[in-house]
C-alpha positions as CSV (number, residue, x, y, z in Angstrom):
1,X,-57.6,3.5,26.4
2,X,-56.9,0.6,28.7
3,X,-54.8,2.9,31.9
4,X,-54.9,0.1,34.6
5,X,-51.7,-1.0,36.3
6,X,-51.6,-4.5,36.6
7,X,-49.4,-7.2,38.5
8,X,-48.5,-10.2,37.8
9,X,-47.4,-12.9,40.0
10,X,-44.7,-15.3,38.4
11,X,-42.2,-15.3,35.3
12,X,-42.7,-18.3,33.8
13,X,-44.6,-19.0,30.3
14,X,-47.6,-17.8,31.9
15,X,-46.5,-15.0,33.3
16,X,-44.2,-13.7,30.1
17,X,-47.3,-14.1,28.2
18,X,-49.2,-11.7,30.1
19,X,-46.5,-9.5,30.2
20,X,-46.2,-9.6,26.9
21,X,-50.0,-8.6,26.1
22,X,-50.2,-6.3,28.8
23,X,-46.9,-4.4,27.3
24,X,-48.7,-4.8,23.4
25,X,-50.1,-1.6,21.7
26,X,-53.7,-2.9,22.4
27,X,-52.6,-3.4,26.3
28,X,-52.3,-1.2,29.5
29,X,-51.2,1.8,29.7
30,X,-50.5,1.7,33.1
31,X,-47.8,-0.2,33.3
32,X,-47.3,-4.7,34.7
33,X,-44.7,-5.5,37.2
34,X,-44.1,-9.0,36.6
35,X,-42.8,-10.5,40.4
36,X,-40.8,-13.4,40.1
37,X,-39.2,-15.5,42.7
38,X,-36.0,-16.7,41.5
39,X,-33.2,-14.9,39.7
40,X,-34.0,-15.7,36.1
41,X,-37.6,-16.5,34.2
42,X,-38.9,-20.0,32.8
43,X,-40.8,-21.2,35.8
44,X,-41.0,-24.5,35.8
45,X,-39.3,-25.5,32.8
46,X,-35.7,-24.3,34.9
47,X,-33.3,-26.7,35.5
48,X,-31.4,-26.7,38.5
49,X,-29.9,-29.3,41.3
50,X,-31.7,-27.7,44.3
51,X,-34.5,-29.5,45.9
52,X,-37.0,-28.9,48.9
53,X,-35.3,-25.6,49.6
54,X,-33.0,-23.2,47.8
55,X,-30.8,-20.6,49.3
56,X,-33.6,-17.7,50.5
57,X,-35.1,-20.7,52.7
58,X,-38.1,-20.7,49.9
59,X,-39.0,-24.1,48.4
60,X,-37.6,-24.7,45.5
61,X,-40.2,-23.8,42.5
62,X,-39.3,-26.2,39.6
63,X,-40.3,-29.7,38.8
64,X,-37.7,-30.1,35.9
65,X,-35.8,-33.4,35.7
66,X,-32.2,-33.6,34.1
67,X,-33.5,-35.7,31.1
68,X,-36.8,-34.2,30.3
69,X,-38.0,-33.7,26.8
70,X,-41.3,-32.4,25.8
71,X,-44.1,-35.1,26.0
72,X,-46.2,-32.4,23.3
73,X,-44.7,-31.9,20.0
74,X,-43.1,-28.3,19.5
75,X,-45.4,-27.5,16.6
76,X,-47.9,-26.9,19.3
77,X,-46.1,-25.8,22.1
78,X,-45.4,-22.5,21.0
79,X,-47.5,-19.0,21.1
80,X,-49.9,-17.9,18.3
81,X,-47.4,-14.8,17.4
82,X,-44.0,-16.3,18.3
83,X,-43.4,-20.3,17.3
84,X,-40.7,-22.6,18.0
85,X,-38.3,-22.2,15.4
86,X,-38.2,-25.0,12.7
87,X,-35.9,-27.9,14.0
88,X,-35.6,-32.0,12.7
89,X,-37.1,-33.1,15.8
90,X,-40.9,-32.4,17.3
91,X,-40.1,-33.7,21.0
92,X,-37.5,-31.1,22.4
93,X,-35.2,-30.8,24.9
94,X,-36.1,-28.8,28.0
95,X,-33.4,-26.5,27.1
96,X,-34.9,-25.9,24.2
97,X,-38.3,-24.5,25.7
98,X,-36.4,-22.5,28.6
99,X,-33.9,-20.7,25.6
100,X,-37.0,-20.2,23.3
101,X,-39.0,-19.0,26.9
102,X,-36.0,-16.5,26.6
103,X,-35.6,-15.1,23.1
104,X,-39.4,-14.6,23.5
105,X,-38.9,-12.5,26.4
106,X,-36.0,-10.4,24.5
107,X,-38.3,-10.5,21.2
108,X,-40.8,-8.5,23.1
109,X,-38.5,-6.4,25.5
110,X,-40.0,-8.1,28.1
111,X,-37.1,-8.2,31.2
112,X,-37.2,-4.5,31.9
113,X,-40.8,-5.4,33.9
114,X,-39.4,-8.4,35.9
115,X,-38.9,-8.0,39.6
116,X,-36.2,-10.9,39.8
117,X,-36.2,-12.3,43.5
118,X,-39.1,-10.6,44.7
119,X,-41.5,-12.8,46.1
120,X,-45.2,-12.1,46.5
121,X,-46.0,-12.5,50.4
122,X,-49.5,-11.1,50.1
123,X,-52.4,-10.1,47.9
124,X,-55.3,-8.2,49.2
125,X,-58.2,-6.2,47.9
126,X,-58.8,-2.4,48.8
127,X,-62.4,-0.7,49.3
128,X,-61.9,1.2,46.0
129,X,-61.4,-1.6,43.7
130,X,-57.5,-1.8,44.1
131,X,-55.5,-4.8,44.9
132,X,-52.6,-4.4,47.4
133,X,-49.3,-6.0,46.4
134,X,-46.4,-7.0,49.1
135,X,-43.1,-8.5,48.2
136,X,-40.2,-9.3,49.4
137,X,-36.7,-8.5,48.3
138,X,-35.1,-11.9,48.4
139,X,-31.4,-10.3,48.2
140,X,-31.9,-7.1,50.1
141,X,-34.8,-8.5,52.6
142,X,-36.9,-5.2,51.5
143,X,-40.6,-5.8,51.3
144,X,-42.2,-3.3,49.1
145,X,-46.2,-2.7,48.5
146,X,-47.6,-1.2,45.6
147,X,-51.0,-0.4,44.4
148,X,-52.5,-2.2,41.4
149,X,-55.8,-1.9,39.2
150,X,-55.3,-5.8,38.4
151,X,-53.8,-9.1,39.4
152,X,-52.6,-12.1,37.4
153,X,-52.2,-14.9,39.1
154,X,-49.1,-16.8,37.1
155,X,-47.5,-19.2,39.3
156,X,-48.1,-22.5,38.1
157,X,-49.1,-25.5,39.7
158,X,-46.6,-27.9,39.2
159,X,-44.8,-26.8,42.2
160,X,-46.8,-28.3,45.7
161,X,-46.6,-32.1,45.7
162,X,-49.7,-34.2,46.5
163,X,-48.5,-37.1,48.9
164,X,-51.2,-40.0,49.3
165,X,-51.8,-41.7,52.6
166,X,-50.5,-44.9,52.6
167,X,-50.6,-47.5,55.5
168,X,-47.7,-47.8,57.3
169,X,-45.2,-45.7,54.9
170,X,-43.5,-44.3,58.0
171,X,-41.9,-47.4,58.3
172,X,-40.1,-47.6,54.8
173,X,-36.6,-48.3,55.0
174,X,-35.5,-46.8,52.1
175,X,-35.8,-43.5,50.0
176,X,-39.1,-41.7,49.6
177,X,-39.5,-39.0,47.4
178,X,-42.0,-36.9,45.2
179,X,-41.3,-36.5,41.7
180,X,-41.3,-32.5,42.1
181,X,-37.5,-33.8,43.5
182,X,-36.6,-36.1,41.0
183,X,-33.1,-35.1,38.7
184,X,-31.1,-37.8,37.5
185,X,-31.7,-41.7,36.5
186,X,-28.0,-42.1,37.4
187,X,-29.3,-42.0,41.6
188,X,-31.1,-45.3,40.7
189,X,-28.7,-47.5,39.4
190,X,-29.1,-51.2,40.3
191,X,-31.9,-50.1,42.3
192,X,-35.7,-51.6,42.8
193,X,-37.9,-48.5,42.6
194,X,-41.3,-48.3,43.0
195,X,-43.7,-45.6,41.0
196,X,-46.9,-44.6,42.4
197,X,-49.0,-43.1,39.6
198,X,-49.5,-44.3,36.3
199,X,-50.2,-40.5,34.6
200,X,-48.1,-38.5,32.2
201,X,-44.8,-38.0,34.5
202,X,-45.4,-41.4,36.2
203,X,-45.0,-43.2,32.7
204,X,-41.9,-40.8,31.7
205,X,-39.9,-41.0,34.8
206,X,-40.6,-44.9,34.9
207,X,-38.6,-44.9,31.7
208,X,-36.2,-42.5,32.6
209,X,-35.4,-44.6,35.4
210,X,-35.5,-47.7,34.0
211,X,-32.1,-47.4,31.9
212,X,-30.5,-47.7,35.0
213,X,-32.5,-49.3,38.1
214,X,-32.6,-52.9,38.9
215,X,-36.5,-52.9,38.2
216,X,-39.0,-50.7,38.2
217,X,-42.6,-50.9,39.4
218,X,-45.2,-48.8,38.3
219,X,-48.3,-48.7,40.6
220,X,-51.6,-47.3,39.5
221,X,-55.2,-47.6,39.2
222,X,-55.8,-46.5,35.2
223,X,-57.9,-48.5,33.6
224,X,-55.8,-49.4,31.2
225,X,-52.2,-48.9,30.2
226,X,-52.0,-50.0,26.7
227,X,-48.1,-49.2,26.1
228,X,-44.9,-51.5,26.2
229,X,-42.3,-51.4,28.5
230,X,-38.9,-52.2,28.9
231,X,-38.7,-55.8,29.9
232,X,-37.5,-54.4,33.8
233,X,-40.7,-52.1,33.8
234,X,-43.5,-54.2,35.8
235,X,-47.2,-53.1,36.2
236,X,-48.8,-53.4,39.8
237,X,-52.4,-52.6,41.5
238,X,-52.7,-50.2,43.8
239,X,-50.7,-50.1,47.1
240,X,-52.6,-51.0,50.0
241,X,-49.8,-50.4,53.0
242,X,-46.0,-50.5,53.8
243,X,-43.6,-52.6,56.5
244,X,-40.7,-51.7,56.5
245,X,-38.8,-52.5,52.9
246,X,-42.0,-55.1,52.0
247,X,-44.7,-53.4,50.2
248,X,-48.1,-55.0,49.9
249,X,-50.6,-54.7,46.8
250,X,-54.4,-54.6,46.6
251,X,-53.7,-58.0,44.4
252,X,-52.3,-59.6,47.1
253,X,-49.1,-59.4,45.8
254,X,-45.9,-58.0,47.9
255,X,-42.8,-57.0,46.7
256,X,-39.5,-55.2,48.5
257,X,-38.3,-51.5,47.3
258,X,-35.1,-49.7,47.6
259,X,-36.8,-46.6,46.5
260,X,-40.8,-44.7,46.7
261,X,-41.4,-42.4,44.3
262,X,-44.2,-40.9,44.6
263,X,-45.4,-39.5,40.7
264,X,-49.5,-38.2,42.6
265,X,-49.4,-34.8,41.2
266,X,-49.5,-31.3,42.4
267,X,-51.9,-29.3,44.3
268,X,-53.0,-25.5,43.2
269,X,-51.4,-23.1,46.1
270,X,-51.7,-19.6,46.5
271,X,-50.3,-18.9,49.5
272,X,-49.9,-15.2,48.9
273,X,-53.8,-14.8,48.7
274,X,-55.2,-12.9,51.7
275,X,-58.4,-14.5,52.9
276,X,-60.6,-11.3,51.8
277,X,-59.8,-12.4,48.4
278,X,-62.1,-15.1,48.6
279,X,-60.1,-17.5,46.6
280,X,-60.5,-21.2,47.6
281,X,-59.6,-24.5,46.8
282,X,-61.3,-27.6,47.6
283,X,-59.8,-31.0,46.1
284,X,-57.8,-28.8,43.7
285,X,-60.9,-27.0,42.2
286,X,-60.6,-23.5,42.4
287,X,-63.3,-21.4,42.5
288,X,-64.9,-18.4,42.3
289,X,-63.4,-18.3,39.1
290,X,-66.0,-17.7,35.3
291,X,-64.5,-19.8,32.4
292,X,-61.8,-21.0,34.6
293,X,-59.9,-17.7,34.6
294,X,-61.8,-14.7,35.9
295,X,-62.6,-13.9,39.5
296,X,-66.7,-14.0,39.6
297,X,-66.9,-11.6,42.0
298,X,-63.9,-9.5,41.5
299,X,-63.2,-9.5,38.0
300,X,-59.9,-7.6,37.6
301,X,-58.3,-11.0,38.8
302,X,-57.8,-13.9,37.3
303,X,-55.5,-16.8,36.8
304,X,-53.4,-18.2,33.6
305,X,-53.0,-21.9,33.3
306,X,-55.3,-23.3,35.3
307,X,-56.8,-26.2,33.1
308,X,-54.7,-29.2,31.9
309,X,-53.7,-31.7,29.7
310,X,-53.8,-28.6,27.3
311,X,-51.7,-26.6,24.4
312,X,-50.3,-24.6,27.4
313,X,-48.5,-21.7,26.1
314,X,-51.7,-21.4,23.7
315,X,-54.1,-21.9,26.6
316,X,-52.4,-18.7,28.2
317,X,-52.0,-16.6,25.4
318,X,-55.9,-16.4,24.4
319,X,-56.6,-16.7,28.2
320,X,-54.8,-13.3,28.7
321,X,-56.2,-11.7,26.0
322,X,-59.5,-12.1,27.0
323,X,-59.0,-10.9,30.2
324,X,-57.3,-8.0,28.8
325,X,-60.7,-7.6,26.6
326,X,-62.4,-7.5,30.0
327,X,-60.3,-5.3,31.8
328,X,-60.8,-2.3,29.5
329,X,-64.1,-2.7,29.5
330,X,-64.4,-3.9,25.9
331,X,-65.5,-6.9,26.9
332,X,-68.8,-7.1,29.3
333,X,-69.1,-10.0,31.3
334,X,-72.5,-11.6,32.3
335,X,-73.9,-11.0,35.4
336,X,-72.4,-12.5,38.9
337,X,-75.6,-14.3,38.8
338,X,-75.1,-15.8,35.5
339,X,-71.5,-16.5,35.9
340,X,-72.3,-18.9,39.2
341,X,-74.5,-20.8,37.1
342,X,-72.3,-21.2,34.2
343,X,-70.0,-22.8,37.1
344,X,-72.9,-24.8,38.0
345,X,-73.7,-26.2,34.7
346,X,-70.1,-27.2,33.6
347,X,-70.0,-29.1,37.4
348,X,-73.3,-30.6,36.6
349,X,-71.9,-32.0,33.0
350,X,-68.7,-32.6,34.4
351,X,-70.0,-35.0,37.1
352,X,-72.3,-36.6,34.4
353,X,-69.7,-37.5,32.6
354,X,-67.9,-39.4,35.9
355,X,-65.6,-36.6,36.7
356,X,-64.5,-36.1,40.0
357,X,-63.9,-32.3,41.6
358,X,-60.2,-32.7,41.2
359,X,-60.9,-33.3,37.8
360,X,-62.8,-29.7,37.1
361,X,-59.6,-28.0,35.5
362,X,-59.3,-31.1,33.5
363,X,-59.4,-30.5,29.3
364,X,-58.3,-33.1,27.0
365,X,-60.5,-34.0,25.0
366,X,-62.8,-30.8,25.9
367,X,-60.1,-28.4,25.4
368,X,-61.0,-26.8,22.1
369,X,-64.6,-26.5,23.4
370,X,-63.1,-24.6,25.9
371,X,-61.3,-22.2,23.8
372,X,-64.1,-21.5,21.3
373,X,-65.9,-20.5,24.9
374,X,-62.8,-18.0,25.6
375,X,-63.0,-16.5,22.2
376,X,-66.8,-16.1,22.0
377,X,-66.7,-14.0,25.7
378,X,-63.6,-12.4,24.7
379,X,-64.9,-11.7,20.9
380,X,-60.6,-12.9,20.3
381,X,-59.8,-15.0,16.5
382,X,-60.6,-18.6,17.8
383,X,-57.7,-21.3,18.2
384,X,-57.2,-23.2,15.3
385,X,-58.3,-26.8,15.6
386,X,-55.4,-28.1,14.2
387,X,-53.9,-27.7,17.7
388,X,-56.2,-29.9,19.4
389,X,-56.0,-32.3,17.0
390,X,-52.1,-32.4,17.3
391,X,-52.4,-32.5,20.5
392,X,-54.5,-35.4,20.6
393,X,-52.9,-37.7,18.1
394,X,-49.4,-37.0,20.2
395,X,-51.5,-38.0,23.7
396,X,-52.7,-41.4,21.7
397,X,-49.3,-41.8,20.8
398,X,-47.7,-41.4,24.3
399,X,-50.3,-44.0,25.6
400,X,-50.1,-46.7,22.8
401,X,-45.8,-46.3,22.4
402,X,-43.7,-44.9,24.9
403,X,-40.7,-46.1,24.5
404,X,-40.7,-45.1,20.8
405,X,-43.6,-42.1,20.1
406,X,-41.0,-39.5,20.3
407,X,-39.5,-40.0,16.9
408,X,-42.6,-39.3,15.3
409,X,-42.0,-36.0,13.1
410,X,-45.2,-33.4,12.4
411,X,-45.7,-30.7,10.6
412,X,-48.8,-28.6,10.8
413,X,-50.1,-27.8,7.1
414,X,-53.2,-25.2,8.0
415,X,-55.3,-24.6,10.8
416,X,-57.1,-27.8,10.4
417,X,-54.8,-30.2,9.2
418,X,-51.3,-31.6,10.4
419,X,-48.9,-34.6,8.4
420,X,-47.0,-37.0,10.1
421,X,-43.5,-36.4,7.7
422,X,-41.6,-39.2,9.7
């Protein structure tokens, strides 16, 4: 039987999931502690006014903008053994994930082994194999440590913003911000607001905005943006440097800006990770880490969620089961050895294919390739490729339709095949 005590580190979908596994008859029977900054669990996918810093003098965790609705269709945004219930709609409300977030918790008794507002200071490893765990007591100021046979890293990484370096941007006038602040449209009205990024959240917010700025201006270097806009959404080169309210393009082009919003993505932060864990992160790849979850060279730590453009709450579930495969020793990993040159080979194809570092965690397109890997080391039921497929067709959709790819309908048939019912 699988004894180890294990810790993890953040509430949200990540971290319930491995709560939940860890808590299943096949999982540990030494108990999880599930820490957990904040006073209730969802992560990132809470709601609230606060930005920068909250009232601990912590920054403030979520990304989650008032008007947010699921850019991934529900039928594939749930977990394997608990689905979003049936509904008219496929894109849903954020409300919708954070309840459904919830009654998964309560479905699986899962609160009793959350450590609300208790935040993880630092992580270190012992000589005997143990990990050391200190937390803080946001509401008493108590720091605790505890003992643990395994950590799981669950704390997301849509939480540090990524600011680029821009000529000059000192000197703006008006309001800069990261999208990590964003909330409400309404802030914008008859404003001229300029985007930088052209990914996922850049395109959304853009739109979000647009219903009630002046004009917005999206600035990005993807190749090719293939969707319409509303008529006051513009497209724009990169930005080569700032003076004052005047902004000047790579095109040649300037233009002036109430607003910067900055839409360049997050950084992965583990602030709570002594140095002896031997955890680092260069350009956003993290590393030592086998199959992008498990700690090469100590393997009863790992981290949930690192990849994207993914099925997330899928991603985690098979990714925590597999470590839980390794953890009682059911599973047997390869050698250290063998494991660095796995790393070495996916870095090699990675970079063949015009990849960047930053782009390691990357999936997409590779995703189910990824999670036929996880379930051959793991020896877990593979994920259905209808997922991937889903997931996919909904990505095109976003690119080619923004304005309208949301009312698409789907209904997933078998674990191959999906229809498109509206």
């Amino acid at each position: 039987m699988n004894d180890k005590k294990v810790a993890v580190i953040g509430g949200g979908a990540a971290g319930l999931c491995a709560a939940r596994h860890c808590t299943a008859p096949v999982g540990v029977e030494g108990g999880v502690t599930v820490f957990e900054q904040s006073s209730q669990l969802g992560g990132t996918w809470v709601y609230t006014e606060e930005t920068n810093i909250d009232r601990y003098g912590i920054p403030v965790h979520t990304s989650m903008y008032k008007n947010l609705r699921t850019n991934l269709p529900k039928e594939i945004m749930g977990f394997p053994d608990f689905p979003i219930p049936e509904r008219d709609e496929s894109y849903i409300p954020a409300e919708a994930i954070l309840k459904f977030l919830n009654d998964y918790a309560d479905h699986f008794d899962l609160r009793k082994y959350i450590k609300f507002n208790h935040k993880v200071q630092f992580v270190s490893p012992e000589q005997d194999g143990k990990w050391k765990v200190e937390a803080l007591n946001l509401e008493t100021n108590e720091k605790t440590v505890e003992e643990f046979d395994a950590v799981m890293v669950c704390n997301g990484h849509y939480h540090t913003p990524i600011y680029p370096e821009v000529e000059g941007m000192e000197t703006f006038s008006g309001q800069q911000l990261h999208s990590h602040h964003y909330r409400k449209p309404e802030t914008y009205k008859d404003k001229t607001v300029l985007v930088i990024g052209g990914g996922p959240s850049g395109l959304d917010i853009a739109l979000d905005i647009s219903y009630f700025a002046k004009k917005v201006v999206i600035s990005h270097h993807v190749q090719e943006v293939k969707t319409k806009f509303p008529k006051n959404i513009f497209q724009k080169p990169d930005v080569l440097k700032v003076d004052n309210a005047t902004v000047f393009f790579s095109d040649g082009s300037t233009e002036d800006f109430n607003v910067i919003l900055f839409c360049t993505g997050y950084l992965y932060s583990f602030p709570f990770l002594s140095k002896e864990c031997g955890v680092t992160v260069e350009d956003n790849f993290v590393q030592p880490l086998y199959k992008h979850l498990i700690h090469i060279y100590r393997p009863t730590m790992c981290f949930i969620g690192l990849p994207f453009y993914v099925c997330a709450f899928i991603l985690f579930d098979i990714q925590v089961r597999v470590f839980l495969k390794v953890l009682s020793g059911e599973t047997i990993l390869p050698s250290v050895n063998q494991m660095l040159e796995d790393v070495k080979r996916e870095i090699k194809w990675r970079s063949a294919m015009g990849l960047k570092k930053k782009h390691f965690h990357l999936m997409g397109e590779f995703q189910e390739q990824y999670y036929d890997e996880l379930s051959a080391v793991g020896n877990v039921p593979p994920v259905p490729s209808v997922y991937c497929k889903l997931h996919d067709e909904s990505s095109k959709q976003f690119n080619n339709d923004l304005i309208n790819f949301r009312k698409s309908v789907y209904k997933i048939v078998n674990d191959k095949n999906f229809l498109e019912i509206k």
